[in-house]
C-alpha positions as CSV (number, residue, x, y, z in Angstrom):
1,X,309.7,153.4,-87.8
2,X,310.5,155.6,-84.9
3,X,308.9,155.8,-82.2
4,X,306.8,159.2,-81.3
5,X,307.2,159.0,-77.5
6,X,310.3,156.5,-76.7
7,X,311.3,155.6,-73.2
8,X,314.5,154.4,-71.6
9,X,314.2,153.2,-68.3
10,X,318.0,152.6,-66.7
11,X,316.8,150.2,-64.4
12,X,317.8,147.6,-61.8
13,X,315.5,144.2,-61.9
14,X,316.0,144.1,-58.2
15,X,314.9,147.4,-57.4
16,X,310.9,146.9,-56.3
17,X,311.0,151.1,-56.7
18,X,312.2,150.3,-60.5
19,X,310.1,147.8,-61.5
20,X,307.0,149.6,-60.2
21,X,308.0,152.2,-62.5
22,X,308.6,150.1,-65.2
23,X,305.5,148.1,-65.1
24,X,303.7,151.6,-64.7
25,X,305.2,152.4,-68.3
26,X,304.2,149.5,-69.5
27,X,300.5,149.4,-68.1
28,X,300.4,152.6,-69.8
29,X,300.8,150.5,-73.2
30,X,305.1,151.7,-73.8
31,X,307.2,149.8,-74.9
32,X,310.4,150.9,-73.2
33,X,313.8,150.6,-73.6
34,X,315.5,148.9,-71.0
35,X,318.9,149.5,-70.0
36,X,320.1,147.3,-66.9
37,X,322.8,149.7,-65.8
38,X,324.6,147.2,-63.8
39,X,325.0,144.9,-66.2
40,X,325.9,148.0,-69.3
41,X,327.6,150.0,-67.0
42,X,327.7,154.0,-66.9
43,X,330.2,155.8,-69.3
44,X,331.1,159.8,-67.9
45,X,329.9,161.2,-71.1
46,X,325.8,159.3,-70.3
47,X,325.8,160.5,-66.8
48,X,327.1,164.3,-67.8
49,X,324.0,164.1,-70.1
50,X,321.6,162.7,-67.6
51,X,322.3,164.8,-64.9
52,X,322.3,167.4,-67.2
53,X,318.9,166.7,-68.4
54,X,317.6,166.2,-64.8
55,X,319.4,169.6,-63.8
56,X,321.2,167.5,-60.9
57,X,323.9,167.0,-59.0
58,X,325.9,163.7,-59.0
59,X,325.2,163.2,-55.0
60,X,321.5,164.2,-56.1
61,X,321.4,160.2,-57.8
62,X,324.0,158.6,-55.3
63,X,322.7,155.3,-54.3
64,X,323.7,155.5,-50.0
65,X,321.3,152.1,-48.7
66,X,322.6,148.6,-50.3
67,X,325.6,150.5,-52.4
68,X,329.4,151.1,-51.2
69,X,328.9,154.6,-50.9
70,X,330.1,154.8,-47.5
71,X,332.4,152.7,-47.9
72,X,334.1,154.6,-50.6
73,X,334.1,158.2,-48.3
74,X,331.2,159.1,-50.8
75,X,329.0,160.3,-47.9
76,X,330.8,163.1,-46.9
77,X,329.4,166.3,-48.1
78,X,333.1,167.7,-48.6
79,X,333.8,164.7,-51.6
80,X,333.7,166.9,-54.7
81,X,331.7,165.8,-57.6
82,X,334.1,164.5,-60.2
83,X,335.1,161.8,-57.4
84,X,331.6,160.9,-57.1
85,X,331.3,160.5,-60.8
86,X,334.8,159.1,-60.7
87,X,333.4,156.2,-58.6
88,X,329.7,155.9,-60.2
89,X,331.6,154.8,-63.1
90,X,333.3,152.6,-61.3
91,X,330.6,151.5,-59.7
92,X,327.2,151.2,-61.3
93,X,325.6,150.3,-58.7
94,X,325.7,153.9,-56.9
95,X,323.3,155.5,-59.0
96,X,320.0,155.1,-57.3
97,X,317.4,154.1,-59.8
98,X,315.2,153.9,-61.5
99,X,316.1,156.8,-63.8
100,X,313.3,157.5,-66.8
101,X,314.0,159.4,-69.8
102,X,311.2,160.2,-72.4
103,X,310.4,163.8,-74.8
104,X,309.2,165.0,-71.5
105,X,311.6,164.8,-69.3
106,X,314.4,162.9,-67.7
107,X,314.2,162.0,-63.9
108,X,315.1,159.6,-60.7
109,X,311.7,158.1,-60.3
110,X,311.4,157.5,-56.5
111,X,308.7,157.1,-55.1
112,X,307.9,155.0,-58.4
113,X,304.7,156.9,-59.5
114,X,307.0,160.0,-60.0
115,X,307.0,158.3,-63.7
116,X,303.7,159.6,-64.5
117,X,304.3,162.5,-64.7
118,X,306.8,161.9,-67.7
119,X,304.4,160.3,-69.7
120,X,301.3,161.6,-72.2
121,X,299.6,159.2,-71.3
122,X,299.0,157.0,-68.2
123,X,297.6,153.6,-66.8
124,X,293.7,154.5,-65.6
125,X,294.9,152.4,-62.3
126,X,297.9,150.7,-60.8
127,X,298.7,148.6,-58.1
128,X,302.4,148.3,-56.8
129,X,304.2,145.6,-55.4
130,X,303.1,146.2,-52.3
131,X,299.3,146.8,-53.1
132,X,299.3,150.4,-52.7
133,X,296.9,151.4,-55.8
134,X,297.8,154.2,-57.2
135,X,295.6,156.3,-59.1
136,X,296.9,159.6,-61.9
């Protein structure tokens, strides 16, 4: 059986951001496919497809804070995009995160409660990490 609204959630387990939006997906009774990008990686031909889908830019998901973007000359607005691809490939670690796909929409969910707005239907209430409650 398939299922009529399926999620993937490329997601990082250490990313407080991601598993908001995660545990926001599943409050809202989903269950998601998870993909833990470091771990599986990033082939060219997925991010092509999810930047396409998201109508971004590579340096529009480049993870700066906690990644070696900098350290890689990433940061400088002149680095064309194939490098950055080049290097998110490379790395998996410089796509920021959490990136939700669903029949909806595809997007970098940051601040985490972006995710509800790719969802038909939501949790009536949740509370973050940090306590923040946030109500759809």
């Amino acid at each position: 059986m398939t299922d009529p609204f399926p999620i993937t959630v490329y997601h990082n387990p250490d990313c407080g951001t991601s598993r908001n939006a995660l545990a926001m997906i599943e409050a809202a009774g989903y269950a998601p496919t998870i993909v833990e990008y470091r771990k599986a990686g990033w082939t060219r031909a997925q991010l092509d497809a999810l930047l396409a889908a998201m109508g971004a830019k590579p340096r529009d998901v480049l993870r700066e804070k906690g990644a070696p973007a900098a350290e890689l000359g990433l940061l400088d607005p002149s680095v064309p995009d194939e490098a950055i691809l080049e290097a998110m490939v490379e790395h998996p670690i410089l796509v920021n995160r959490p990136i939700v796909v669903t029949p909806t929409g595809t997007k970098l969910c940051r601040p985490s409660e972006a995710v509800l707005a790719l969802l038909d239907r939501k949790p009536a209430e949740f509370t973050k990490e940090d306590g923040e409650i946030v109500r759809p």
